[in-house]
C-alpha positions in Angstrom: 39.8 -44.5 -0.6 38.0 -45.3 -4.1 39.3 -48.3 -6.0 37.8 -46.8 -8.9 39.9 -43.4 -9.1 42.6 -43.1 -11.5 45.7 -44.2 -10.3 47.7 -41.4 -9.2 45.0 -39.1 -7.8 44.9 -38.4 -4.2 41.3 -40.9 -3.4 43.2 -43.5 -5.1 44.7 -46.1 -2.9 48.5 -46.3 -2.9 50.5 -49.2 -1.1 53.0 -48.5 2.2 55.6 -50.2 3.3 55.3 -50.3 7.4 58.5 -50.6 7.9 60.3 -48.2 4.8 62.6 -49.6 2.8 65.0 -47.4 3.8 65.2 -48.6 7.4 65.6 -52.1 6.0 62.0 -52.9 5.5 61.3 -56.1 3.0 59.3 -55.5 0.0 56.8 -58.2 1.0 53.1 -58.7 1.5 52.8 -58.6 5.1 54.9 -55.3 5.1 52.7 -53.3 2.7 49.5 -51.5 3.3 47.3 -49.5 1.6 47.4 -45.8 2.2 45.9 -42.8 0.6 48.6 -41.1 -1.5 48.8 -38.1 0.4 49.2 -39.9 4.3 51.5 -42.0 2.4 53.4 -38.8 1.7 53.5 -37.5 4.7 54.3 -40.7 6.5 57.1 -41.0 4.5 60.0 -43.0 6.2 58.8 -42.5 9.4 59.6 -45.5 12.2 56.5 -47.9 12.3 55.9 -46.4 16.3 55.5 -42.8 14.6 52.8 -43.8 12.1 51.3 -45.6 14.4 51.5 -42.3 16.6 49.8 -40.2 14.1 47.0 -43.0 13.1 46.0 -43.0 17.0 46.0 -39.1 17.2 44.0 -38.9 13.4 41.3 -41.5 14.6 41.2 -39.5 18.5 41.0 -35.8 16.4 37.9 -37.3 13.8 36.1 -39.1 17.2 36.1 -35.9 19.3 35.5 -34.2 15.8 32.3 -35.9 15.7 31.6 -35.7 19.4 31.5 -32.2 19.3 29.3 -32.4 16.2 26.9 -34.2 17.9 26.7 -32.3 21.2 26.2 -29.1 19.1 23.4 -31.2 17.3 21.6 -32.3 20.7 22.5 -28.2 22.1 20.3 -27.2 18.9 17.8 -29.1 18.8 
């Protein structure tokens, strides 16, 4: 996320409600979080278990990502 990128571009950060609006979320503080725009699009008004879902399977497909990055490095070396 860049602070510094203009406001509707994809590396700027946009704000997402955890629980949407439309499944009687409040628009409050400690129900927003920042998100880059195009997660925040594709989380849409998904329950709060299925972002949480995808953010647990993201976070597992970048760490074996690297794993295998590594391992390739250490095979090459």
């Amino acid at each position: 996320m860049d602070f510094k990128a203009e406001r509707k571009s994809d590396e700027a950060p946009s704000r997402e409600h955890l629980i949407p609006e439309s499944r009687g979320g409040p628009n409050t503080l400690d129900n927003l979080v920042l998100c880059h725009p195009p997660c925040n699009r594709e989380l849409k008004d998904l329950p709060l278990v299925e972002k949480v879902r995808m953010r647990e399977k993201r976070r597992e497909d970048a760490w074996r990502a690297a794993l295998r990055k590594q391992i390739a490095k250490m095979l090459l070396a």
